[in-house]
C-alpha positions in Angstrom: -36.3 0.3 -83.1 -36.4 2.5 -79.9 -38.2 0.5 -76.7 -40.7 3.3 -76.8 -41.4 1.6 -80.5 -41.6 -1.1 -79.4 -44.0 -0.7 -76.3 -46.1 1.0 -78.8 -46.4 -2.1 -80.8 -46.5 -4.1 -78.2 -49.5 -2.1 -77.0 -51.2 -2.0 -80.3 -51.4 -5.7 -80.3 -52.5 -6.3 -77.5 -55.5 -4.5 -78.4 -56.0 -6.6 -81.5 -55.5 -9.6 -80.1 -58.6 -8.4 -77.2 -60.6 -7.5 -80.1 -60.0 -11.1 -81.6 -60.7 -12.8 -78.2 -64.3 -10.6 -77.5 -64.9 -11.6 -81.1 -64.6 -15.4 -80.8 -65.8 -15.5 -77.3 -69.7 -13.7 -78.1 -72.1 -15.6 -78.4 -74.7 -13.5 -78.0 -75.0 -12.8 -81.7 -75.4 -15.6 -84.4 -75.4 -13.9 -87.2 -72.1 -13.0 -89.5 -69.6 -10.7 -88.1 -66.6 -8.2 -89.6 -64.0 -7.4 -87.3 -62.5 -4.3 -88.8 -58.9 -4.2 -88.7 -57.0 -1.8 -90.1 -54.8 -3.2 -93.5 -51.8 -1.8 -95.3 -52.8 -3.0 -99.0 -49.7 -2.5 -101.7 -50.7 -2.0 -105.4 -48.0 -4.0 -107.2 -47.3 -4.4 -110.5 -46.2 -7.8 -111.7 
């Protein structure tokens, strides 16, 4: 993995850990919340 890969991951979890931190930290809304994060979902065969 190149450090340019890695920044670039780096980077991309820092934004999803920011998302999870505004997410537990508002309190402005009661009501149920769904953060949306992306998923890699593998159809396997058992």
């Amino acid at each position: 993995m190149t450090t340019t890969e890695k920044i670039a991951n780096a980077k991309k979890r820092i934004y999803e850990l920011e998302r999870l931190i505004k997410f537990w930290n508002d309190s402005d809304h009661d009501e149920s919340k769904i953060v949306n994060f992306s998923k890699n979902i593998e159809n396997k065969v058992a």
